[in-house]
C-alpha positions as YAML, in Angstrom:
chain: A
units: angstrom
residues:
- id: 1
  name: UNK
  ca: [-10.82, -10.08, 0.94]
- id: 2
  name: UNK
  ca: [-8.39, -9.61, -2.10]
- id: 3
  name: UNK
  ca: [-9.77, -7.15, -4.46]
- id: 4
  name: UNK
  ca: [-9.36, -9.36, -7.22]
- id: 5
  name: UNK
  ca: [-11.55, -11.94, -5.98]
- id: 6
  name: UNK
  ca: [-14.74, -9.53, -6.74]
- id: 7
  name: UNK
  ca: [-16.94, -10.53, -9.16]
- id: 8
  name: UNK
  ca: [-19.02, -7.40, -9.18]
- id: 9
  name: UNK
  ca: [-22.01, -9.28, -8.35]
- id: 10
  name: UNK
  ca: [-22.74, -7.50, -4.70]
- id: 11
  name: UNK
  ca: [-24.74, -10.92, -3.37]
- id: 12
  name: UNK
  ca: [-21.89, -13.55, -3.96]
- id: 13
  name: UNK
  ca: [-19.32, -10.95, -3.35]
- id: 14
  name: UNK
  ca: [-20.49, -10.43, 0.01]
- id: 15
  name: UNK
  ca: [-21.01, -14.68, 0.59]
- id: 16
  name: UNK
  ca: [-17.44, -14.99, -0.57]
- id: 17
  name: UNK
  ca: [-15.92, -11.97, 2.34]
- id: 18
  name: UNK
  ca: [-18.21, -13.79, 4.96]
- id: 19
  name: UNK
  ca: [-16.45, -17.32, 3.38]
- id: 20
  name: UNK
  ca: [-13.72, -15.60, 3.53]
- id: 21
  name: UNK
  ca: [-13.73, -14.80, 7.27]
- id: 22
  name: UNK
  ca: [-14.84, -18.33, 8.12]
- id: 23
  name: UNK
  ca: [-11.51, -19.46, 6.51]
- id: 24
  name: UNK
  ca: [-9.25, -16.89, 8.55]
- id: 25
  name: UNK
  ca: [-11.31, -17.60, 11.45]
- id: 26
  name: UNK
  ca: [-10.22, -21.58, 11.19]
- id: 27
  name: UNK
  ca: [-6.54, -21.02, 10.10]
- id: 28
  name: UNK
  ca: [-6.42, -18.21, 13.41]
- id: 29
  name: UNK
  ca: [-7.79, -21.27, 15.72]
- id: 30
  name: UNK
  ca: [-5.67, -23.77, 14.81]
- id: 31
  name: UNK
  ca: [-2.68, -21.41, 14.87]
- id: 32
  name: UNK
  ca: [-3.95, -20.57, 18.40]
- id: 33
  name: UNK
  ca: [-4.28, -24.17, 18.99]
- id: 34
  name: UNK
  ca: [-7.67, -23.65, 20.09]
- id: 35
  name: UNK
  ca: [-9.63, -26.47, 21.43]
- id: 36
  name: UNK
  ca: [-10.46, -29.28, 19.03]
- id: 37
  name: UNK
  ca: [-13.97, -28.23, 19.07]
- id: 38
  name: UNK
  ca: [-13.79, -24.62, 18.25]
- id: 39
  name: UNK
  ca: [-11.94, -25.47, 15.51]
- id: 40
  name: UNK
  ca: [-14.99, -28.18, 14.65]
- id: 41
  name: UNK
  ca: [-17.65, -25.72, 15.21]
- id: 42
  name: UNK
  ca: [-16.00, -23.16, 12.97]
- id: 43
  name: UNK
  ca: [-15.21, -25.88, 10.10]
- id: 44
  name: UNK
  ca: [-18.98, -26.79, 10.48]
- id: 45
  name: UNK
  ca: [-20.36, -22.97, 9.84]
- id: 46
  name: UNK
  ca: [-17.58, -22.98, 6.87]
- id: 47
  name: UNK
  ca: [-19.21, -25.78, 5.49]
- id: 48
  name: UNK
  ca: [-23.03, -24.47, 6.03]
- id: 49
  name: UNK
  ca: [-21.74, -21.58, 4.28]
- id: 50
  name: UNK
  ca: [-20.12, -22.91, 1.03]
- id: 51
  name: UNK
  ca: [-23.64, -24.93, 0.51]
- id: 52
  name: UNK
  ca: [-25.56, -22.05, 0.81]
- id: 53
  name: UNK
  ca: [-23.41, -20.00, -1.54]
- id: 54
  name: UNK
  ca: [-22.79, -22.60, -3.85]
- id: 55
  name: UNK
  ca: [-26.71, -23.54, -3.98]
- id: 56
  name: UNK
  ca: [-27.16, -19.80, -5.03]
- id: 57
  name: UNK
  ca: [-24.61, -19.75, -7.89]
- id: 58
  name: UNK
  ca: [-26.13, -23.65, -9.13]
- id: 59
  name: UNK
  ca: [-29.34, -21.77, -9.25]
- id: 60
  name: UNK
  ca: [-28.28, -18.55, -10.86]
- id: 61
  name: UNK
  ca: [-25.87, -20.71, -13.33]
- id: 62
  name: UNK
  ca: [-29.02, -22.81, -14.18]
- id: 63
  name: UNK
  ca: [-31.46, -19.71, -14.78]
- id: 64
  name: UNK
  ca: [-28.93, -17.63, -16.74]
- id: 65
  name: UNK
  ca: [-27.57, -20.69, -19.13]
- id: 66
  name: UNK
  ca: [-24.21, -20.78, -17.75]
- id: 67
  name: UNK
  ca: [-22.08, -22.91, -20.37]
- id: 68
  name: UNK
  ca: [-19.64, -23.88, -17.81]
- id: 69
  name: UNK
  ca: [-22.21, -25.15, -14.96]
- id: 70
  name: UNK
  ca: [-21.10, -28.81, -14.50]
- id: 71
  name: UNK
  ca: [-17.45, -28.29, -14.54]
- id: 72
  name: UNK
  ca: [-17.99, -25.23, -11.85]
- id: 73
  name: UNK
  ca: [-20.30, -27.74, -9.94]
- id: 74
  name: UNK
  ca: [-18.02, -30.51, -9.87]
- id: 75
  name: UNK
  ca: [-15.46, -28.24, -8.38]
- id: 76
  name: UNK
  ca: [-18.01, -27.33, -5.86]
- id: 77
  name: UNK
  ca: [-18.41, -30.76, -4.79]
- id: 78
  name: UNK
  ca: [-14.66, -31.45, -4.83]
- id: 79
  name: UNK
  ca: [-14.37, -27.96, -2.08]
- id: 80
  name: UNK
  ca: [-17.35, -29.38, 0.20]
- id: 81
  name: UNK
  ca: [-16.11, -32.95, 0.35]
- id: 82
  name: UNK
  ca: [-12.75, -31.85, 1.39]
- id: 83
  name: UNK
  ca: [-14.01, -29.12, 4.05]
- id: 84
  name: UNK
  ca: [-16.16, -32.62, 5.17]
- id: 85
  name: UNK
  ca: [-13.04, -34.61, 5.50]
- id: 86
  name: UNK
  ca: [-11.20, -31.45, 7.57]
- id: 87
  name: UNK
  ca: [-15.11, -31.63, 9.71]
- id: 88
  name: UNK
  ca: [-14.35, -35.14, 10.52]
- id: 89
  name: UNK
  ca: [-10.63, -34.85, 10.86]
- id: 90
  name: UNK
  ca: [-10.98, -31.89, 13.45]
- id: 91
  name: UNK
  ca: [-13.13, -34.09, 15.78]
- id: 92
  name: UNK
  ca: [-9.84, -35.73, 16.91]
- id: 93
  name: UNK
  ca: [-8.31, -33.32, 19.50]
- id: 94
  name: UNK
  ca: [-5.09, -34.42, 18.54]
- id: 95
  name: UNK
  ca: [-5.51, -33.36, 14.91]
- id: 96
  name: UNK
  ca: [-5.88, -29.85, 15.87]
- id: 97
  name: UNK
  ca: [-3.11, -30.01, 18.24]
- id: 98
  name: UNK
  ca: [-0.79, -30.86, 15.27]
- id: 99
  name: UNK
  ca: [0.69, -28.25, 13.04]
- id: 100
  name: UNK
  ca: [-1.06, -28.88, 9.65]
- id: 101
  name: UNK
  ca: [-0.74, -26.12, 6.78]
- id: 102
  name: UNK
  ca: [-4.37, -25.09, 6.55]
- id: 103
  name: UNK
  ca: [-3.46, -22.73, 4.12]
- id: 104
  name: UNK
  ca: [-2.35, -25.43, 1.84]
- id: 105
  name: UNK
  ca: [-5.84, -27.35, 2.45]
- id: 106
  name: UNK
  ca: [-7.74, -23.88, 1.81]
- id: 107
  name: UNK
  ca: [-5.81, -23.89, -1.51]
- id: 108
  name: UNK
  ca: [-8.85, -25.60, -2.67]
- id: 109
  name: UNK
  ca: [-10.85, -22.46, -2.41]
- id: 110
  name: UNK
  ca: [-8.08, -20.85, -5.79]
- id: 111
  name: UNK
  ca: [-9.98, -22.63, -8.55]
- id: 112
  name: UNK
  ca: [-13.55, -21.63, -7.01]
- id: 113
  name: UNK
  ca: [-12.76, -18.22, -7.64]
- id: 114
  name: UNK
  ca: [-11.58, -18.37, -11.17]
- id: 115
  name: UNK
  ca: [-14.49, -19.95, -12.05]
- id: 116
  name: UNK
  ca: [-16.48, -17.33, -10.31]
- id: 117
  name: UNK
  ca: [-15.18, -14.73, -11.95]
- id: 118
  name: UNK
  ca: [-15.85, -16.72, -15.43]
- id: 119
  name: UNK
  ca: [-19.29, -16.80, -14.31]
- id: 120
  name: UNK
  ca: [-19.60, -13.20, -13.55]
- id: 121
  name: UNK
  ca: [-17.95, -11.93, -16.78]
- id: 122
  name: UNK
  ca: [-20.62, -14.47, -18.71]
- id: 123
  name: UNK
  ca: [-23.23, -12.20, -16.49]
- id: 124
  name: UNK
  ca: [-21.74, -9.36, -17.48]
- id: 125
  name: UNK
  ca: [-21.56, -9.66, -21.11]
- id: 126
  name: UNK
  ca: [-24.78, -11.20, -21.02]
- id: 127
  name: UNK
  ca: [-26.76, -9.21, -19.21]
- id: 128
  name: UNK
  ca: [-29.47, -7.53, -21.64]
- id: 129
  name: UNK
  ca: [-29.85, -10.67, -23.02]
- id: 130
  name: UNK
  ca: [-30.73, -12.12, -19.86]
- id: 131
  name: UNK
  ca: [-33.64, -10.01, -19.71]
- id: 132
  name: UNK
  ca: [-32.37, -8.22, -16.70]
- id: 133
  name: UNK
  ca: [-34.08, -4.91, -16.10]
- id: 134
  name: UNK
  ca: [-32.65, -3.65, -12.91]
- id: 135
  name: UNK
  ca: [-33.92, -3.23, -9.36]
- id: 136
  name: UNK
  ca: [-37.93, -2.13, -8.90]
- id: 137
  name: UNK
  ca: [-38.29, 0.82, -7.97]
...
């Protein structure tokens, strides 16, 4: 994962590597040409993924008083209706036998992480205020 991507918050951090790999992991089958269904099954545990992780940061956002929350969760919508469309899309094993630019349809996944890093800078600077006290010891 691209250094720059970190928020510095350890628990979406790590969501976003094992996101991340998901991605890779579908761009790698297709490349392969791998059978329409890998492809589908990997697409579907990409998807389970992003509503997990975005579920956590909605719930975060909404405890913390994140100013930007429903512009960050429309964009989370926008990412998990397309990865539906690609779910959908990949059940046609001739779709995943044609040479489609995933990377281009991943480029969804750019404005996620500016936003995430917004998110984590308004944790940052707010984090006293939040009444955050550290980790029990």
């Amino acid at each position: 994962m691209d250094p720059q991507h970190l928020t510095g918050i350890d628990v979406i951090d790590a969501q976003h590597k094992e996101i991340d790999e998901a991605i890779q992991a579908v761009i790698e089958a297709a490349a392969a040409r791998d059978k329409w269904h890998i492809v589908h099954y990997i697409l579907v545990r990409l998807y389970e993924l992003l509503r997990f992780h975005f579920a956590v940061e909605e719930a975060v956002m909404s405890i913390v008083g994140f100013p930007d929350i429903a512009k960050h969760k429309q964009v989370h919508k926008d990412i998990l209706l397309t990865i539906e469309r690609m779910k959908l899309a990949s059940l046609d094993p001739k779709a995943c036998e044609r040479d489609e630019s995933l990377k281009k349809q991943f480029s969804i996944l750019k404005p996620i992480v500016d936003h995430d890093k917004k998110f984590a800078d308004f944790v940052t600077a707010n984090i006293s205020s939040l009444g955050y006290r550290g980790a029990a010891g």
